[in-house]
C-alpha positions as CSV (number, residue, x, y, z in Angstrom):
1,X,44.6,-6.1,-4.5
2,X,43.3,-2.8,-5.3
3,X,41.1,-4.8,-8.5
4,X,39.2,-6.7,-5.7
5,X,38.1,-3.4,-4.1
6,X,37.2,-1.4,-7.1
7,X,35.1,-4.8,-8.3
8,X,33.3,-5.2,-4.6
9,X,32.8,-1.2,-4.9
10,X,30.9,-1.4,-8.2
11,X,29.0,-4.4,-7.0
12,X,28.0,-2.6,-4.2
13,X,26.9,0.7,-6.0
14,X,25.1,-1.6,-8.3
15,X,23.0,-3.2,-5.3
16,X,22.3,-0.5,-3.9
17,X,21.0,1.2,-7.7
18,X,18.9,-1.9,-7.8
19,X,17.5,-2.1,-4.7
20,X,16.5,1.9,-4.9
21,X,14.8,1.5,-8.3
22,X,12.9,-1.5,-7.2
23,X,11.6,0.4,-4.2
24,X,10.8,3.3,-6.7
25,X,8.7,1.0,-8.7
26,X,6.8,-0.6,-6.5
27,X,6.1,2.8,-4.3
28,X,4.9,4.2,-7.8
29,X,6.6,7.2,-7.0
30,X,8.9,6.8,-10.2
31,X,7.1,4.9,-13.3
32,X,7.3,1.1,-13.7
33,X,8.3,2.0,-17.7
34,X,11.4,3.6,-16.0
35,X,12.3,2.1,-13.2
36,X,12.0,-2.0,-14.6
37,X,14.7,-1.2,-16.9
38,X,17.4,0.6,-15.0
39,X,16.9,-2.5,-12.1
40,X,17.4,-5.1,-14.3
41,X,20.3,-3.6,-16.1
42,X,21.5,-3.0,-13.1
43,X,20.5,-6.7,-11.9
44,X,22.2,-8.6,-15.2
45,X,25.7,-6.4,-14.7
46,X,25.6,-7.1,-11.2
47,X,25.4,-11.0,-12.4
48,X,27.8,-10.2,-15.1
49,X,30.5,-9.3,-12.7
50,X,30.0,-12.1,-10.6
51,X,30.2,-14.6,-13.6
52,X,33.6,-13.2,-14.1
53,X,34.3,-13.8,-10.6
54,X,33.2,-17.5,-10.7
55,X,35.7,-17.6,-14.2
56,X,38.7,-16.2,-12.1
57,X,38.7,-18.8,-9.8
58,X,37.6,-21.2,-12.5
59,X,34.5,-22.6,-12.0
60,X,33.0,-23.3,-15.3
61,X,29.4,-23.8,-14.1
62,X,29.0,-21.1,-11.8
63,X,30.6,-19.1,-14.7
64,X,28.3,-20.3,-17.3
65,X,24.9,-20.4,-15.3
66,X,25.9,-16.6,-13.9
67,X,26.5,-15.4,-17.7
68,X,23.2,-17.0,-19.3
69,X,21.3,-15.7,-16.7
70,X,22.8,-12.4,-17.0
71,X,22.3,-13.0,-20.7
72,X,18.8,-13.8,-20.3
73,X,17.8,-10.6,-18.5
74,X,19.6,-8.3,-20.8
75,X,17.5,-10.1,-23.7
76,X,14.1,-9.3,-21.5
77,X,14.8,-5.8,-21.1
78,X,15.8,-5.3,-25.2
79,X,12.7,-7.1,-25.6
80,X,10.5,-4.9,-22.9
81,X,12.1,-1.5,-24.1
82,X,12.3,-1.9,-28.0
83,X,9.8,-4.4,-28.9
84,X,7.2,-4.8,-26.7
């Protein structure tokens, strides 16, 4: 029991870090070069951890669209950061 409350805990420190650096961003008072990447990081482990959640209690296509998507995002910000 004391797993579920740590995993809620992190996912709701990760809301809330995503939710403040999107506000950041679009306020301009922190730089969109800055503030994109630590939301979406935030974002993709955020659906990370609720991919494993949806494997837990086995549902295979919850699971697997959660951890593409998550998948997805961490491949746009690599891209965004490094690349382009």
């Amino acid at each position: 029991m004391k797993g579920v409350s740590i995993l809620k805990f992190i996912k709701i420190i990760l809301s809330v870090v995503t939710i403040i650096f999107a506000g950041l961003g679009l306020l301009r008072i922190l730089s969109f070069d800055i503030s994109n990447p630590v939301m979406l990081i935030s974002l993709a482990t955020l659906l990370l951890l609720r991919s494993v959640e949806y494997k837990n209690s086995r549902d295979n296509n919850g699971f697997i669209l959660t951890f593409m998507t998550a998948l997805f995002v961490y491949i746009v910000v690599i891209y965004n950061v490094f690349i382009g």
